[in-house]
N, C-alpha and C positions, 0 to 999 in steps of 0.2 A: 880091365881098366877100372879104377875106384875113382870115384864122383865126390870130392870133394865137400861139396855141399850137402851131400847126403847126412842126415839126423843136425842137420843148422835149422837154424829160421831164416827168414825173409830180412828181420832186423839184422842179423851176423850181417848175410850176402850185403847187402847197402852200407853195410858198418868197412866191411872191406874192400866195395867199391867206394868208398867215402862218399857217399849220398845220403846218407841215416840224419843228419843234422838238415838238410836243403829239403829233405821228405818230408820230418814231422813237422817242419816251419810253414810248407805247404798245408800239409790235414788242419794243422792250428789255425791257420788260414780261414780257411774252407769251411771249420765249425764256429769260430767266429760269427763269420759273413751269415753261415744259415741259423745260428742264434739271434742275430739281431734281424734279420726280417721274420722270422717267426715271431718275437713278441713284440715287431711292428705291427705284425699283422693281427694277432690277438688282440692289440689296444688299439687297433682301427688305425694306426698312421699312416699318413700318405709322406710320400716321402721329401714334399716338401715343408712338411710339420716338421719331420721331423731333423731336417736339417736345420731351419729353425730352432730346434730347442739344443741342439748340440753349437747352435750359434755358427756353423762353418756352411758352406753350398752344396748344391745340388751335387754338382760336380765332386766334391769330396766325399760325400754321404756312396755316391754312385762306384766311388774305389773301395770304400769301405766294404761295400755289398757283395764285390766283384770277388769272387773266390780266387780266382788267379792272380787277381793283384796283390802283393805282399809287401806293399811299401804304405804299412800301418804303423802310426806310432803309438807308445801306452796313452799318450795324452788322449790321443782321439778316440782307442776303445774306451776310458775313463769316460769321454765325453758324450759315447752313445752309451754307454751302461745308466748314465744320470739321467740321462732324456730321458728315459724309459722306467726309471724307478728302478733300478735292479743295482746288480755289487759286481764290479769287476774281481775276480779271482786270478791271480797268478800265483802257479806254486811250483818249487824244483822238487822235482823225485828223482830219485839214486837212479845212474847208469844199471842198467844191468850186466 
């Protein structure tokens, strides 16, 4: 019996199961979320400073952080990239 999957990657398999776009939306997610409390935490932020300086709540700041939660918009990373002194980056790279 030959295995299919055999000399694939992990990106094919999810590409074939149609999950490859729902996956990296999550990792994107998730280094988001841990980019912005790390350099909250390097600049001393408590995080109601720094909802404050993104102008929005507790409560929003608290989705933002939340890795599992993916209902982020660009406004709002734009808005904790500027709290923070830093540069939002979004870039498309080719399918492979």
């Amino acid at each position: 019996m030959t295995n299919p999957h055999i000399g694939s990657d992990f990106d094919d398999f999810l590409s074939e199961e149609g999950l490859l776009a729902e996956v990296e939306a999550v990792a994107v997610k998730r280094v988001f979320a841990f980019q912005v409390a790390r350099l909250m935490k390097e600049q001393n932020l408590t995080k109601t400073e720094m909802a404050h300086r993104m102008k929005t709540s507790r409560a929003a700041l608290d989705r933002l952080l939340d890795p599992e939660n993916r209902s982020i918009t660009l406004q709002t990373m734009e808005g904790a990239a500027e709290a923070m002194g830093a540069r939002l980056k979004v870039e498309l790279v080719p399918a492979a």
